[in-house]
DRENDO-1510 file (C-alpha; in Angstrom, 1 decimal, always signed):
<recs>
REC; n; res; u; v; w
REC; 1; UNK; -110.6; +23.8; -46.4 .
REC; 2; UNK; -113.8; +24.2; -45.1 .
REC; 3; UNK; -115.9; +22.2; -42.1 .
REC; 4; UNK; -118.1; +20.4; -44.8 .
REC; 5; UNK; -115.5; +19.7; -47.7 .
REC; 6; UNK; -113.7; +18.0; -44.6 .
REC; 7; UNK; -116.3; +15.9; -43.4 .
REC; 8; UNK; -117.3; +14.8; -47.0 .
REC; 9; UNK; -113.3; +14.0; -47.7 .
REC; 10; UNK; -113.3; +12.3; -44.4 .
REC; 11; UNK; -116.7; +10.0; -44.9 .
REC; 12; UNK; -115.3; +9.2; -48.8 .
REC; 13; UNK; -112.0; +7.6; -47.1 .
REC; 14; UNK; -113.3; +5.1; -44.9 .
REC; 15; UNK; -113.6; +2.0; -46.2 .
REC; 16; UNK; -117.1; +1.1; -47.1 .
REC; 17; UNK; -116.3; -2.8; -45.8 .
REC; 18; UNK; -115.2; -2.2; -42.5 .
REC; 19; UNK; -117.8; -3.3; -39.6 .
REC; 20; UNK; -118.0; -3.5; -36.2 .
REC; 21; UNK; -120.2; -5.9; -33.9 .
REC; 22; UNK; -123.0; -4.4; -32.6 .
REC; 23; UNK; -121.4; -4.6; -28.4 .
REC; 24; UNK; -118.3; -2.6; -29.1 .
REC; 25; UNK; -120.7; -0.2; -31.2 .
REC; 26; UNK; -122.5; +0.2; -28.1 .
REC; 27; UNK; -119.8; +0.9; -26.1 .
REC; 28; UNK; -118.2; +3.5; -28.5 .
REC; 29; UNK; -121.2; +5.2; -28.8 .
REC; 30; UNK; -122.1; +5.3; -25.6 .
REC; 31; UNK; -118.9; +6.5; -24.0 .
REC; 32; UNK; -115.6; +5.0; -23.5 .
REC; 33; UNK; -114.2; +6.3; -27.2 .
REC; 34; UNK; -116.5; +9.5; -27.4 .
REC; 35; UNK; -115.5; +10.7; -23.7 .
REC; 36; UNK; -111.4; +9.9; -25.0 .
REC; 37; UNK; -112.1; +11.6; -28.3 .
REC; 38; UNK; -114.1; +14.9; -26.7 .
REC; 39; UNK; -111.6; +15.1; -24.7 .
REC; 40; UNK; -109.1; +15.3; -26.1 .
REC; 41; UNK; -110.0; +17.9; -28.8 .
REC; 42; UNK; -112.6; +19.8; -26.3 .
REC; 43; UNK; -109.5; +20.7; -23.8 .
REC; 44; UNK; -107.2; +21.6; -26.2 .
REC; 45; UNK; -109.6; +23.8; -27.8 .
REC; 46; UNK; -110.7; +25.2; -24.4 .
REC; 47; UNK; -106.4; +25.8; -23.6 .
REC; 48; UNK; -106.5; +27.1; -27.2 .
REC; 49; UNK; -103.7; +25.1; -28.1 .
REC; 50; UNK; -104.7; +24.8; -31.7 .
REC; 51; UNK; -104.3; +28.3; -33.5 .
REC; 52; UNK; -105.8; +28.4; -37.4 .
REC; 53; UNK; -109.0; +26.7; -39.2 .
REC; 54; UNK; -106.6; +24.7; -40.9 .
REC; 55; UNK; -104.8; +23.3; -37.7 .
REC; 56; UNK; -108.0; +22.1; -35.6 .
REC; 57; UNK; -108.9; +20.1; -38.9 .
REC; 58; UNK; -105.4; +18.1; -38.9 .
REC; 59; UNK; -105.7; +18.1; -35.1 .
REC; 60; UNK; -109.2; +16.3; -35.6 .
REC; 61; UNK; -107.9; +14.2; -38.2 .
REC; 62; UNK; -105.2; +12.8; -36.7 .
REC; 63; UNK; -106.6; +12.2; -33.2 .
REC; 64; UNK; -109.8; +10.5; -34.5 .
REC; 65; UNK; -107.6; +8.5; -36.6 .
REC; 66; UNK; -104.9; +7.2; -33.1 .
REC; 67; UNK; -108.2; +6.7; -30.7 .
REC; 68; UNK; -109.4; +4.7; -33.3 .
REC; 69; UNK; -107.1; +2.8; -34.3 .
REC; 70; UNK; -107.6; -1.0; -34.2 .
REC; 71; UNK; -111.8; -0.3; -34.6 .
REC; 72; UNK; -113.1; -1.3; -37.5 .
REC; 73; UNK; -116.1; +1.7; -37.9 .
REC; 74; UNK; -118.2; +1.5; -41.1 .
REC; 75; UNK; -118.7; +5.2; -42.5 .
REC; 76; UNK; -121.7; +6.1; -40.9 .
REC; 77; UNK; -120.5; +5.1; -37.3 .
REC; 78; UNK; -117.2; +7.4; -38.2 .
REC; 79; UNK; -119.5; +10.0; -39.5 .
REC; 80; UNK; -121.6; +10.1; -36.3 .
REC; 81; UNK; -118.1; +10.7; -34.5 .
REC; 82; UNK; -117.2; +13.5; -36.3 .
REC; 83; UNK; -120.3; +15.3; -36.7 .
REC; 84; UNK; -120.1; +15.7; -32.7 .
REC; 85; UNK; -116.6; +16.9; -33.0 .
REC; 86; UNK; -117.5; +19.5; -35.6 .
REC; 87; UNK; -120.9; +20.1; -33.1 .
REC; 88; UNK; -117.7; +21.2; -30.5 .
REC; 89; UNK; -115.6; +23.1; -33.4 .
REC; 90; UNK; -118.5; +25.1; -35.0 .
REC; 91; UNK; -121.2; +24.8; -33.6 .
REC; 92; UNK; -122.5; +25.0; -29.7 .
REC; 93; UNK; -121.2; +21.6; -28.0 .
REC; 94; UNK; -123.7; +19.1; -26.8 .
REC; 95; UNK; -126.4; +21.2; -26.8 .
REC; 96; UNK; -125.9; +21.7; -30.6 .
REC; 97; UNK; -128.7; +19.0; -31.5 .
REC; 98; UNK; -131.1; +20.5; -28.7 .
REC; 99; UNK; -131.0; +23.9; -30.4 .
REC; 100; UNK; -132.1; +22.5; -33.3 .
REC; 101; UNK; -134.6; +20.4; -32.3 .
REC; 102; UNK; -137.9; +22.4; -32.6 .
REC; 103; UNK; -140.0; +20.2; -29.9 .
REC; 104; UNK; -138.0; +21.5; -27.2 .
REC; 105; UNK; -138.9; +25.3; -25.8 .
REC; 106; UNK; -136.3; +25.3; -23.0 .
REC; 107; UNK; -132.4; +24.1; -22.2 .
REC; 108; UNK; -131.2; +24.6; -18.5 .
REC; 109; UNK; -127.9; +23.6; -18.0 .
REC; 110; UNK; -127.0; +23.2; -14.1 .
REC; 111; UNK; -124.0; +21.4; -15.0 .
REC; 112; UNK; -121.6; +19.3; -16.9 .
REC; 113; UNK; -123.9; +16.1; -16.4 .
REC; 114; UNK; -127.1; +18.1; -15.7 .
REC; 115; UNK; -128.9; +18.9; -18.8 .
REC; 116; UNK; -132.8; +19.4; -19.0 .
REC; 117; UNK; -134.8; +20.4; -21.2 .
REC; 118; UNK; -138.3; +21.0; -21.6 .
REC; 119; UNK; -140.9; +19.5; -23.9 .
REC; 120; UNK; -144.7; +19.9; -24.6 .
REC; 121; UNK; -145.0; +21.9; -21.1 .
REC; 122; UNK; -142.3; +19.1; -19.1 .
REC; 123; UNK; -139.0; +19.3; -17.8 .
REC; 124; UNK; -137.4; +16.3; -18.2 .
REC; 125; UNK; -133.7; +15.3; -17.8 .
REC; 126; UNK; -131.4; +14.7; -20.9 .
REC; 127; UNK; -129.1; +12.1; -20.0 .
REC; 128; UNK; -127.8; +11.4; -24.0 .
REC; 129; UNK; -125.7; +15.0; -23.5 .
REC; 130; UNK; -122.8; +16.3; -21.4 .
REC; 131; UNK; -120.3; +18.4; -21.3 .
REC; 132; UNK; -116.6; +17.6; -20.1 .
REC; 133; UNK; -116.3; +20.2; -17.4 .
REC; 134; UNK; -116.9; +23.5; -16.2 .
REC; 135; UNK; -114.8; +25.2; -18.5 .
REC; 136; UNK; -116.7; +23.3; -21.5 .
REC; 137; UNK; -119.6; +25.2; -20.3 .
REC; 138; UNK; -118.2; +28.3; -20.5 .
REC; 139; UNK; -116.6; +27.9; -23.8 .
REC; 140; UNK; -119.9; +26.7; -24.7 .
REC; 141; UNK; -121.6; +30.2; -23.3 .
REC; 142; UNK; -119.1; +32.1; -24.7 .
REC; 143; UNK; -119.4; +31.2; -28.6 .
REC; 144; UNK; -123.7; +31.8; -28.2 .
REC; 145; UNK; -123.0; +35.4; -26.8 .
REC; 146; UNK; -119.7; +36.1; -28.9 .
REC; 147; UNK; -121.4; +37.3; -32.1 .
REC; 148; UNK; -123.5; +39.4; -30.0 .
REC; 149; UNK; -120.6; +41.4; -29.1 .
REC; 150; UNK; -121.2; +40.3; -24.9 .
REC; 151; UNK; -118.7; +38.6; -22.9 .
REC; 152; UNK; -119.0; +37.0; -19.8 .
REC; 153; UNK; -115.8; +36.5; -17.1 .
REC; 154; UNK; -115.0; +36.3; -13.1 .
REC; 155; UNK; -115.4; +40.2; -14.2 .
REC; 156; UNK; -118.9; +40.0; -15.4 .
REC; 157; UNK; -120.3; +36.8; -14.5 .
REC; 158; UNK; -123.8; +37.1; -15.7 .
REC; 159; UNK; -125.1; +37.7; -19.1 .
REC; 160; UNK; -129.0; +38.0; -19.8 .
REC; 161; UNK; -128.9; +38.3; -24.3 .
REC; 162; UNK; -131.2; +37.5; -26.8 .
REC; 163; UNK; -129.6; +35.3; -29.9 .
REC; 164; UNK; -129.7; +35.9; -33.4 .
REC; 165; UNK; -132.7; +33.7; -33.8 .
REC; 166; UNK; -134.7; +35.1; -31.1 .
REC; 167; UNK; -134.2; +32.7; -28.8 .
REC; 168; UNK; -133.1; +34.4; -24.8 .
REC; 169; UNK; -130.0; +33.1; -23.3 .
REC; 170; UNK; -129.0; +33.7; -19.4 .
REC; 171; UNK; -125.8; +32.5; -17.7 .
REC; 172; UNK; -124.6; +32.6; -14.2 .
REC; 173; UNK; -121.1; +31.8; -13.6 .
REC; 174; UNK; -118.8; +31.7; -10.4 .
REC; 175; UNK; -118.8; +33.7; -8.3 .
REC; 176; UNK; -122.4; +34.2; -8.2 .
REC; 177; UNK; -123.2; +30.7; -8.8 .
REC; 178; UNK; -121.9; +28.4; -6.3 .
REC; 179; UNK; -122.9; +25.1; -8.6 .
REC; 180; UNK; -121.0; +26.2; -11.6 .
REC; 181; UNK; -121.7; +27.5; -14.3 .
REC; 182; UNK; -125.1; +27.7; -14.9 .
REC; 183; UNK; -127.2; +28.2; -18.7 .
REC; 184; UNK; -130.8; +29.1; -19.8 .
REC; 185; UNK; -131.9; +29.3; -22.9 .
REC; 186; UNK; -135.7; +29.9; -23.9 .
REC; 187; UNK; -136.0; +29.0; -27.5 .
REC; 188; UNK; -137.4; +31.4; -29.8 .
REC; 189; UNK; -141.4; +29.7; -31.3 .
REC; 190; UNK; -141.5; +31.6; -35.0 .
REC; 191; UNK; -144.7; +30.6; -35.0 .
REC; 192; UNK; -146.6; +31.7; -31.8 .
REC; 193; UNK; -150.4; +29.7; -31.4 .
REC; 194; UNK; -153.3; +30.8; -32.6 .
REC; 195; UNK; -157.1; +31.0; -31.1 .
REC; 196; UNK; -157.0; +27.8; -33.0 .
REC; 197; UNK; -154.5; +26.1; -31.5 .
REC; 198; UNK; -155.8; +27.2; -27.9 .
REC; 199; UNK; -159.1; +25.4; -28.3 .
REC; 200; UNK; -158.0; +22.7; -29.9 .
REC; 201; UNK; -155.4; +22.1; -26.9 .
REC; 202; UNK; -158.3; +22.7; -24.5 .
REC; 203; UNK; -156.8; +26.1; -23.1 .
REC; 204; UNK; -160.3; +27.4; -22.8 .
REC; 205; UNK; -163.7; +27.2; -24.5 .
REC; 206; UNK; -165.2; +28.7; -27.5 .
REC; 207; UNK; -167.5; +31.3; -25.5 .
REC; 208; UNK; -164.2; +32.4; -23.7 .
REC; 209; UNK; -162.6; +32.8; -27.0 .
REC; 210; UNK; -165.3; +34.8; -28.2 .
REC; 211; UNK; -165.5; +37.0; -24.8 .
REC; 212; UNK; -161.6; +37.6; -25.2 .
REC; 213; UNK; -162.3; +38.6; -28.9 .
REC; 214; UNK; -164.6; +40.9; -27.9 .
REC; 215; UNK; -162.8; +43.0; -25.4 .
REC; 216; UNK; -159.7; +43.1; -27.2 .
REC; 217; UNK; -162.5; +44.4; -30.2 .
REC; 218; UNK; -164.1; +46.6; -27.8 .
REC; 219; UNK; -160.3; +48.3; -27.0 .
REC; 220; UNK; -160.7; +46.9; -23.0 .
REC; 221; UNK; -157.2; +47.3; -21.6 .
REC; 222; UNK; -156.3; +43.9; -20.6 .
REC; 223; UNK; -153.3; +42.2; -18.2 .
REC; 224; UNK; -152.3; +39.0; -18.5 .
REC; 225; UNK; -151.1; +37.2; -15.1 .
REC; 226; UNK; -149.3; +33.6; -14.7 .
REC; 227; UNK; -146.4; +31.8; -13.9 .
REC; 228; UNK; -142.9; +31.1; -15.2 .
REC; 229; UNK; -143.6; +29.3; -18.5 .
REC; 230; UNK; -147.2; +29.5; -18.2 .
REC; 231; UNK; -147.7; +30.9; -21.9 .
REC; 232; UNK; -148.7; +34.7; -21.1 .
REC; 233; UNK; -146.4; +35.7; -24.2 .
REC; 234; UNK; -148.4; +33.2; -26.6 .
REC; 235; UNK; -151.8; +33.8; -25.2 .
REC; 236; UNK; -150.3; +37.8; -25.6 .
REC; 237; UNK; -150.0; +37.5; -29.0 .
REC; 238; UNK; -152.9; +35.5; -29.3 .
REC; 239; UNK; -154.8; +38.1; -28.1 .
REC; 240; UNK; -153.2; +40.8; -30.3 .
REC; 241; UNK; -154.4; +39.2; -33.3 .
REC; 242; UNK; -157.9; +40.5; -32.9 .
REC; 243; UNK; -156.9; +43.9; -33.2 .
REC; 244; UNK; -158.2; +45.6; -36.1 .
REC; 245; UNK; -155.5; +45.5; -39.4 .
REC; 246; UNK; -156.2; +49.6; -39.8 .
REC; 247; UNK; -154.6; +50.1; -36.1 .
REC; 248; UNK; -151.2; +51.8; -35.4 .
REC; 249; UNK; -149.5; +49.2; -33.1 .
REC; 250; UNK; -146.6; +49.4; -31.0 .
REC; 251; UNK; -145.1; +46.5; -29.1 .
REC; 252; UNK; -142.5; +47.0; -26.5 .
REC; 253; UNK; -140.5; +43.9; -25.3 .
REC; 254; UNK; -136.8; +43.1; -23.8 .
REC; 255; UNK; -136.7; +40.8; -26.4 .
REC; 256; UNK; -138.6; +40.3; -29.5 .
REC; 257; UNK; -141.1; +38.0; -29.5 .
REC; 258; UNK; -144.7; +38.9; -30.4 .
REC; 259; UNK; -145.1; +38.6; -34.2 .
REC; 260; UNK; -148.0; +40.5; -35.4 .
REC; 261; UNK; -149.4; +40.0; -38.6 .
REC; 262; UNK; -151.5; +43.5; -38.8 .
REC; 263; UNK; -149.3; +46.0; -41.2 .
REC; 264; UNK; -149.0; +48.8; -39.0 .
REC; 265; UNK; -146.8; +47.2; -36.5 .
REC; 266; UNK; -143.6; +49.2; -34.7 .
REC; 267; UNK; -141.2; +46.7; -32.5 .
REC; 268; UNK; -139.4; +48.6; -30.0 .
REC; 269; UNK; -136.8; +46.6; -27.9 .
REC; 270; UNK; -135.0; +47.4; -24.8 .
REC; 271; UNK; -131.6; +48.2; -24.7 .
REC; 272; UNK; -128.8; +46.9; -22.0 .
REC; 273; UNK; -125.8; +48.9; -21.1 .
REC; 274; UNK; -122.7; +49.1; -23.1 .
REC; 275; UNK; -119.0; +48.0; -21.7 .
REC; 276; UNK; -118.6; +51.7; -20.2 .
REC; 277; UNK; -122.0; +50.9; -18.0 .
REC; 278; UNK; -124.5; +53.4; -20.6 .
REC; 279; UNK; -126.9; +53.4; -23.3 .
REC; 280; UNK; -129.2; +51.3; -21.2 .
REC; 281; UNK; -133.0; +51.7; -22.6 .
REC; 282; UNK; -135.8; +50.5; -20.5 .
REC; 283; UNK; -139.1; +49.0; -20.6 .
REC; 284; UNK; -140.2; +52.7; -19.0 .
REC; 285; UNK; -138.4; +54.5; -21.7 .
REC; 286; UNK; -139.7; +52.7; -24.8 .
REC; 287; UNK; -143.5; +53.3; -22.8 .
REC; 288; UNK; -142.7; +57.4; -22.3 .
REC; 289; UNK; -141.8; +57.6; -25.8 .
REC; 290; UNK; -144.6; +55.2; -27.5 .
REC; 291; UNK; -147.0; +58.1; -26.1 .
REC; 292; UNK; -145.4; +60.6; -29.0 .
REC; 293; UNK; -145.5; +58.4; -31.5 .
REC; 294; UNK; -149.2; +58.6; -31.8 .
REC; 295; UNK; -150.2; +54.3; -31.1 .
REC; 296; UNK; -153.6; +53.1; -31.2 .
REC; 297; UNK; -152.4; +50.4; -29.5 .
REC; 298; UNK; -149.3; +49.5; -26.7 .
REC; 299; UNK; -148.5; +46.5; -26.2 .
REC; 300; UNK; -145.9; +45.7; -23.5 .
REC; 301; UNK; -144.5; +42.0; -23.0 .
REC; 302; UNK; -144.2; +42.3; -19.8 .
REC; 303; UNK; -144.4; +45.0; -16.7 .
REC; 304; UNK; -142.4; +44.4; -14.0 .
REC; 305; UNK; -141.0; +48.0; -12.8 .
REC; 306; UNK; -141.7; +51.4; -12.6 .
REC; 307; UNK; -143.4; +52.0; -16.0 .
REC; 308; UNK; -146.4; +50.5; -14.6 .
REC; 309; UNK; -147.2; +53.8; -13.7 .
REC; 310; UNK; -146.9; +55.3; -17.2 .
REC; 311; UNK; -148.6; +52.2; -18.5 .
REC; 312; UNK; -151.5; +52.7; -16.0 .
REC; 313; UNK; -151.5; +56.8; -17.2 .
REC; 314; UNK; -151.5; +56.0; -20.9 .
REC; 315; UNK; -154.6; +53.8; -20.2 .
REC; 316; UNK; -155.9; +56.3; -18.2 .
REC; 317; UNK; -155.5; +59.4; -20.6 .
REC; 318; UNK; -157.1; +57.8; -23.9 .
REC; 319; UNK; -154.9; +55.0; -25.0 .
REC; 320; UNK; -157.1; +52.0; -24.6 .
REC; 321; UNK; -157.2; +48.6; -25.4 .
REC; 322; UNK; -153.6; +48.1; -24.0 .
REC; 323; UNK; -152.4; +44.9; -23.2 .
REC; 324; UNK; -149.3; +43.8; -21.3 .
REC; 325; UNK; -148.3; +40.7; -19.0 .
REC; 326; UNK; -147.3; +40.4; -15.9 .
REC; 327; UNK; -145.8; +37.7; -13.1 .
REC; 328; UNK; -148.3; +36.4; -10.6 .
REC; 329; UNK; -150.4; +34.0; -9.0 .
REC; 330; UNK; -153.7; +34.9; -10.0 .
REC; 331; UNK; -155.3; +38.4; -11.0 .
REC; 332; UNK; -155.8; +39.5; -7.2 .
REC; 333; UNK; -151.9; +39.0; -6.9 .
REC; 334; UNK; -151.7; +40.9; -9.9 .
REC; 335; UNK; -153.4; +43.9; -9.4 .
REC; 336; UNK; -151.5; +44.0; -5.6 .
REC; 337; UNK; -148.1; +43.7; -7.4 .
REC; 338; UNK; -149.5; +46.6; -9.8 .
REC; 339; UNK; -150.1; +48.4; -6.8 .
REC; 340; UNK; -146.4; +48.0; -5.4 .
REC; 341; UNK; -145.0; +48.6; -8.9 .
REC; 342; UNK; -146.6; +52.0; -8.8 .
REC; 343; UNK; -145.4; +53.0; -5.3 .
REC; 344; UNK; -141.8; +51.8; -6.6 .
REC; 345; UNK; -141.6; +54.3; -9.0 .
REC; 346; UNK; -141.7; +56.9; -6.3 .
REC; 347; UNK; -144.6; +58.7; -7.2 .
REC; 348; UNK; -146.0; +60.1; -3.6 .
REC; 349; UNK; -150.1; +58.9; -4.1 .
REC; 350; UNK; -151.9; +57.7; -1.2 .
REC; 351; UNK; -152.7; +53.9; -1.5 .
REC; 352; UNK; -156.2; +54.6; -2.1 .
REC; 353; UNK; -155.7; +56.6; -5.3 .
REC; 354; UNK; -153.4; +54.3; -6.6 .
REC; 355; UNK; -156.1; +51.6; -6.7 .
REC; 356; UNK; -158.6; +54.0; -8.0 .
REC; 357; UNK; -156.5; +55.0; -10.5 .
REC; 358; UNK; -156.1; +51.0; -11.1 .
REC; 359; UNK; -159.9; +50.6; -11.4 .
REC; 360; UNK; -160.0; +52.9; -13.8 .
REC; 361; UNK; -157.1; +52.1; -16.1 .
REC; 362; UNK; -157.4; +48.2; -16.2 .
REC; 363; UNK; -160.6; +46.4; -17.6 .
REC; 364; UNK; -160.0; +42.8; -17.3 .
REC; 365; UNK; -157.3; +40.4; -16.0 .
REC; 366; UNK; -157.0; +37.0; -17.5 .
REC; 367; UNK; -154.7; +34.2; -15.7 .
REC; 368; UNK; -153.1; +31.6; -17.8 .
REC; 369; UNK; -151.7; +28.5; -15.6 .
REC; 370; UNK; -148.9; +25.4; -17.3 .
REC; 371; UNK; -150.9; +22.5; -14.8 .
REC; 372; UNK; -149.0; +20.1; -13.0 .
REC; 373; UNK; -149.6; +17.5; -16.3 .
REC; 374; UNK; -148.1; +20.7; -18.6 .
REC; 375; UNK; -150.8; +21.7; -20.0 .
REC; 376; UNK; -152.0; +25.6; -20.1 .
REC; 377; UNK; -155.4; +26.4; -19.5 .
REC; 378; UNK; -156.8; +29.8; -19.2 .
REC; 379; UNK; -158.1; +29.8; -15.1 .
REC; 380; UNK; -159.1; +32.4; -15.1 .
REC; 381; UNK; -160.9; +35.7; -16.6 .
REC; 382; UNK; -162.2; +38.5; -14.1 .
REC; 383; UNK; -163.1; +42.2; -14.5 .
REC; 384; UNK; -162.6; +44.8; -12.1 .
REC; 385; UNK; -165.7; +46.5; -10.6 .
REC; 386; UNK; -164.6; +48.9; -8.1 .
REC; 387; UNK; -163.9; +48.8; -4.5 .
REC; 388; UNK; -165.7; +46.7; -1.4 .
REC; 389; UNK; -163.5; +48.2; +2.1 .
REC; 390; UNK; -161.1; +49.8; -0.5 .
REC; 391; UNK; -160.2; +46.8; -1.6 .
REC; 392; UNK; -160.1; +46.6; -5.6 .
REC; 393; UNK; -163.0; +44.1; -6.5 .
REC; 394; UNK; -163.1; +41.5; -8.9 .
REC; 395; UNK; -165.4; +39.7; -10.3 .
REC; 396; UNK; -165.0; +36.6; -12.1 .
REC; 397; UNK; -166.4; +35.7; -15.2 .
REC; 398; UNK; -164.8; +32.6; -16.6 .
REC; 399; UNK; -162.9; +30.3; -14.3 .
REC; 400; UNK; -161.2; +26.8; -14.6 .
REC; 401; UNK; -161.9; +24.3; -11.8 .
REC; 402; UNK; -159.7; +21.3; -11.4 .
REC; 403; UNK; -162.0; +18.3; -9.6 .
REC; 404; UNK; -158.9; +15.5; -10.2 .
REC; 405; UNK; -156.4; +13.7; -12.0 .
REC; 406; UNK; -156.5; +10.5; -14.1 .
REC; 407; UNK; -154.4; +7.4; -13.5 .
REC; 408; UNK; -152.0; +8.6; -16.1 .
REC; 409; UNK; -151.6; +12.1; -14.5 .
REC; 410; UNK; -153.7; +13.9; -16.7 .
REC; 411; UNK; -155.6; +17.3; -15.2 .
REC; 412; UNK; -159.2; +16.8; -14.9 .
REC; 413; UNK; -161.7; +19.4; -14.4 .
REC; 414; UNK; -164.7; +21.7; -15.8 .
REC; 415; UNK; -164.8; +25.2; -17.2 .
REC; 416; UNK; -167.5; +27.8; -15.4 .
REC; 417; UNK; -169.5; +30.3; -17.1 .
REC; 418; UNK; -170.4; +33.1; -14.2 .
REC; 419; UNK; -172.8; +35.4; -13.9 .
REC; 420; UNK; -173.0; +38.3; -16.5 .
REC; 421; UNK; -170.2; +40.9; -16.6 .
REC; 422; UNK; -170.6; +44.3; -15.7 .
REC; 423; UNK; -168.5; +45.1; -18.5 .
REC; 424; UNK; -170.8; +43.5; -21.5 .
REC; 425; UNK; -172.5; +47.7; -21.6 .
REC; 426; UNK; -169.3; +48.6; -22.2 .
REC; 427; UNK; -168.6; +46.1; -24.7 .
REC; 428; UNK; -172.0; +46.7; -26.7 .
REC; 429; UNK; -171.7; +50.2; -26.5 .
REC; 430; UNK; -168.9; +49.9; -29.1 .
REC; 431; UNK; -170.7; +48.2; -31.6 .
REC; 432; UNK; -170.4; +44.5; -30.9 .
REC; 433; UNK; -173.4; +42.3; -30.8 .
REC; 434; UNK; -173.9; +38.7; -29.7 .
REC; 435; UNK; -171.6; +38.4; -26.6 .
REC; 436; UNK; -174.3; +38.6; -24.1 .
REC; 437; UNK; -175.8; +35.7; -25.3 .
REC; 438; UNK; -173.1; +33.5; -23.9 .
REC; 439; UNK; -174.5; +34.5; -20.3 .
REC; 440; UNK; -177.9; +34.5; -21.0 .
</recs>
């Protein structure tokens, strides 16, 4: 018998008549039964003391039917019992309901009654979940990653995976972490923001839309810079979406998550290594390779190793109007952590032609910030302009400045125009009108 021919013979014997005062149903529901019931079933699944399909529905039956005996349950309060027992049985535990819900972007599990989870831009602690123990977290970990064919143990304690969905899961377990057994996942958005969506959100202005619009038009190579959570991926694809439908585009991620709408669009994802420690493809593979496959375009989700070397030499030799993302605190910590990226990859180039050959590969660098209310705003936009006492200069066009917050915690502040770009020649020089305007 199936999960849902269960349930619905279940529901259908309870008698319709039975009720319960609305104090005890208060205190069922909000732990003394539940916790009993969980339990019960939760640690003889986790032992693996029930074998077959058929025996964890009997097993269910009959202990839902002993820890509640003497409770008079109408159907629906019976219902809400089992339907977190099947969440344990087949589907992913307590955070069953939290993958579902579409509001939330992020679960971080630091332990069995440590569950957050984030929400328009805010972490905030989910006290309605929990799971029974350690080894309910695991359990939990291990049915997400089992279909995927990954395992984690003592032996291999930390699994980094992307689901089915899209969504990207990473776990930590003892040894390596000291707290427990610890669980991230980033929920997969099938529907990534628009422009749209940016200004009405008050992410930036209209004539920093346009500007952005322009360059990505104008094939500028772009890098976009921020935080953990800050929104580079969505402004990423946001940015993507001016490119031109007759453009050969290839997008290279570790997991998939830029959905372009243009029809010549090729997805390449990394790959991580098998059980016998090979097969691993990298972010610097996928890069070497795009250059044979003739792009017009290369997007990369993020650089964080050595291909930022072959990134910045596919910029350099013809392949403009890249775009990619990177980790860091503004675009002057950007371009220094481009800088050390190169010199990782063990390339032996004096520092001062590595940020020449910077200056000439990158365009502009635009710095994308989740505020302390959770709101992104776009801080920043700056274009390179060469070098004042070889340092790499920037010069900043558009800029976000923050003057307060209001009694409820809300950012308050004022966008900034700056002076005319350097780069608006460029810009006009490939046929796009009407941008200097904005400065004039």
């Amino acid at each position: 018998m199936n999960s849902k021919n269960f349930i619905d013979e279940f529901n259908m014997s309870v008698n319709h008549d039975l009720m319960i005062d609305k104090s005890d149903y208060e205190r069922f529901k909000n732990k003394e039964l539940l916790d009993l019931l969980r339990s019960k079933i939760i640690q003889n699944l986790i032992d693996d003391n029930i074998n077959s399909q058929s025996d964890i529905e009997s097993f269910i039956r009959e202990e839902i039917d002993n820890t509640l005996e003497g409770y008079d349950l109408s159907i629906e309060q019976r219902s809400y019992i089992y339907n977190l027992i099947d969440n344990e049985v087949n589907g992913y535990g307590p955070i069953t309901e939290l993958l579902r819900d579409k509001s939330i972007t992020e679960i971080m599990v630091n332990g069995k009654d440590e569950i957050y989870i984030e929400i328009d831009g805010k972490v905030v602690k989910d006290d309605s979940v929990s799971f029974i123990n350690d080894s309910h977290i695991i359990r939990t970990i291990q049915r997400l990653i089992q279909p995927l064919g990954r395992t984690i143990d003592t032996s291999s304690p930390m699994v980094d995976a992307r689901l089915n969905d899209g969504s990207r899961l990473n776990a930590v377990i003892p040894p390596l972490s000291l707290k427990g057994p610890v669980l991230t996942i980033r929920k997969f958005k099938p529907d990534l923001a628009n422009i749209d969506d940016f200004l009405r959100s008050g992410a930036l202005t209209n004539d920093m839309a346009l500007f952005l619009q322009a360059c990505v038009k104008a094939k500028m190579n772009i890098i976009v810079c921020g935080g953990t959570g800050g929104g580079k991926t969505t402004l990423l694809n946001v940015l993507s979406s001016f490119i031109n439908d007759d453009e050969r585009i290839i997008t290279i991620e570790d997991a998939a998550e830029l959905k372009l709408h243009q029809n010549h669009v090729i997805s390449l994802e990394t790959r991580l290594t098998n059980y016998d420690g090979q097969g691993e493809v990298t972010i610097r593979d996928l890069v070497i390779n795009s250059l044979r496959m003739r792009p017009d375009r290369i997007i990369v989700g993020e650089v964080r190793g050595k291909e930022a070397f072959d990134m910045l030499q596919a910029m350099n030799t013809g392949h403009s109007g890249s775009l990619t993302t990177m980790h860091a605190n503004g675009p002057a910590d950007a371009l220094n952590r481009l800088e050390t990226l190169v010199l990782m990859a063990g390339m032996e180039i004096p520092v001062a032609a590595i940020r020449e050959y910077i200056v000439n590969a990158i365009n502009i660098v635009v710095n994308i910030s989740r505020l302390s209310d959770g709101k992104r705003k776009i801080t920043s936009i700056s274009e390179l302009v060469g070098f004042k006492e070889d340092e790499i200069k920037l010069n900043e066009i558009f800029s976000f400045d923050q003057s307060g917050l209001t009694e409820s915690g809300e950012v308050e502040g004022t966008f900034k125009t700056h002076k005319m770009p350097k780069i608006i020649d460029l810009i006009e020089s490939k046929g796009i009108k009407n941008i200097r305007s904005i400065f004039e």
